[in-house]
N, C-alpha and C positions, 0 to 999 in steps of 0.2 A: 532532608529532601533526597530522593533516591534518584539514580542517574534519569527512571523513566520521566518521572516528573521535570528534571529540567530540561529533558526533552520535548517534554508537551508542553511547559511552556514557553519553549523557545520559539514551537510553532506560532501559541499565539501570538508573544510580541512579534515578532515579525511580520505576520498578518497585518496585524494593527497599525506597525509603522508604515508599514507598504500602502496602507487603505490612506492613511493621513497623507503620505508623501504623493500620490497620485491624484486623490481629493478629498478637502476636509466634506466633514462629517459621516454622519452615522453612517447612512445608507452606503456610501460609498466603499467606506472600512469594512460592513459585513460582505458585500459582494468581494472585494477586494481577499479578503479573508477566507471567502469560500474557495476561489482559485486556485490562492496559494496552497491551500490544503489539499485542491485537488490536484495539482502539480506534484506536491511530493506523493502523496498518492499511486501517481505513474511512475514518476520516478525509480518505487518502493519496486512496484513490478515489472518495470522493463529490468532490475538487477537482477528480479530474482529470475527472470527469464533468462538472461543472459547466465546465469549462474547453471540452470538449465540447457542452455546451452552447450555449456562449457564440459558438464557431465558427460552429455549426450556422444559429444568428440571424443572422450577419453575411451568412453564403452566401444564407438567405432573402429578409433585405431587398436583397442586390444582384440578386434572381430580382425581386421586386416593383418596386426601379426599372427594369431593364431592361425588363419588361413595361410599366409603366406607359408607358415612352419608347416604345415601339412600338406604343401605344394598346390593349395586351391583357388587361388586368385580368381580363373576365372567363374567357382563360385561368387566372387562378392557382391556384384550388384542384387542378385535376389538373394543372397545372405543380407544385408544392409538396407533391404529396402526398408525398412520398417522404422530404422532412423533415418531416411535421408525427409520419408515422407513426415517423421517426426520435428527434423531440425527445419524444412519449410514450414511450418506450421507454427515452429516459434519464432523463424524471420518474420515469417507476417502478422505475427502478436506485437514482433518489434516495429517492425513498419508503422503500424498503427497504432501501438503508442507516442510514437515520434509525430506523425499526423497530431494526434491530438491533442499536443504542446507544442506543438508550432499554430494551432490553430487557436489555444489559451493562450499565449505568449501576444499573439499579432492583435484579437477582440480584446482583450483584458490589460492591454500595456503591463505585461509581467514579466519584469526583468530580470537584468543580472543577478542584483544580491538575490532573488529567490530561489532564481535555478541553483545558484551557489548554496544555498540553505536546504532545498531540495537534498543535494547530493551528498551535501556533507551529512543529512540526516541519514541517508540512506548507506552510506560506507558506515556512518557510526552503530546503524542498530546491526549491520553483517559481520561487523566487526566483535561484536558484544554479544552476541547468540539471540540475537532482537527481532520481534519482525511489525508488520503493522498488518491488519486484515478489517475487513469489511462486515459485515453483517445485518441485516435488516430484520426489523421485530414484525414476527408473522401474529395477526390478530388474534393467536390461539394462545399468547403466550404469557405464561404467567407473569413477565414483568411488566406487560401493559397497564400503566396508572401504577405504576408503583416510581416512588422517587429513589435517587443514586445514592443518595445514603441509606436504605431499605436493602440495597442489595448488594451483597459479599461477592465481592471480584478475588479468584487470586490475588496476591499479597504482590506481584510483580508484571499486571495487569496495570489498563490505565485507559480511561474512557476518552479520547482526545476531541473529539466534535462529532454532534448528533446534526443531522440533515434529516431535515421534515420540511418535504417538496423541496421548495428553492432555497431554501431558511436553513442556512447554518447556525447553530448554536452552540457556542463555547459552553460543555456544561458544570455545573455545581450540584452539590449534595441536592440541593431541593427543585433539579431540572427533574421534569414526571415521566418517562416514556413513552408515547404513542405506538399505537400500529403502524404499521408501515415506515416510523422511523431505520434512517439508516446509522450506525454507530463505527467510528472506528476505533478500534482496540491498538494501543501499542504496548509494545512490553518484552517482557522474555517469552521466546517463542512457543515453549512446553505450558506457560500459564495465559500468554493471549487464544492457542486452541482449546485451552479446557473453556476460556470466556467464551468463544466464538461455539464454541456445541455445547454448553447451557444457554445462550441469546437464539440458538437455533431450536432447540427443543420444542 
């Protein structure tokens, strides 16, 4: 079992337990399960925003020494505008990720251990050169009706749950694909974009 895999199914158990431990049965555990997914979900990209962030400061302060050595300080405001209006733009990604897990946290009673499973997912795939991304099947595309065993993912790729409308589905080899499914991919990040621009073609 390769590390993506007991990643993806770390997701699911924990989905699973979270849906029993809140309320049994089905219906419950799928909704449950959807959440939690979409939790780390955010999670995944408020890091990578912040990580984006974190670029964006390095590039500025080496704009701020470089002007200061050529004595131009009072160029830097319109030297720097173009990240300052860059790094508001990813506060308010941040902002708004934040709104909406506090907003799945408060509707969904989704707690501690998830946010904690959340995070720890998300240091572990930045840690490991991992990412997770999204992608939706456009009705033109050849893997519409075709099942997951039918079709060759990179080797370090990893289909983690299909959402079709409100329906999460944990998938297996013989789940079929639909139009307008959404899929998310985790993996190593050079073979979740080869998956993500063949599922976009």
């Amino acid at each position: 079992m390769t590390m993506w895999e007991k990643i993806r199914d770390g997701i699911h158990n924990v989905s699973s337990k979270t849906g029993e431990f809140i309320k049994s049965g089905a219906e419950k555990t799928a909704e449950t399960a959807t959440y939690t997914s979409k939790l780390t979900q955010l999670t995944w990209e408020k890091r990578s925003i912040l990580k984006k962030i974190e670029d964006e400061h390095l590039k500025l302060g080496a704009l701020v020494h470089k002007l200061q050595k050529e004595n131009r300080l009072d160029d830097l405001k319109n030297a720097a505008q173009a990240s300052f209006e860059t790094l508001a733009a990813y506060d308010k990604k941040v902002a708004d990720i934040d709104s909406e897990k506090e907003e799945l946290a408060t509707l969904h009673n989704i707690g501690s251990a998830e946010e904690n499973f959340a995070q720890d997912l998300a240091e572990n795939l930045e840690t490991s050169g991992g990412t997770m991304q999204k992608v939706t099947i456009k009705g033109t595309s050849p893997f519409v009706d075709k099942k997951l065993k039918e079709i060759k993912l990179p080797k370090e790729a990893l289909i983690v749950n299909v959402m079709r409308g409100a329906e999460m589905i944990i998938p297996d080899g013989n789940t079929v694909l639909q139009a307008e499914d959404g899929i998310t991919l985790l993996g190593k990040k050079e073979d979740v974009e080869t998956a993500v621009k063949n599922f976009s073609a």
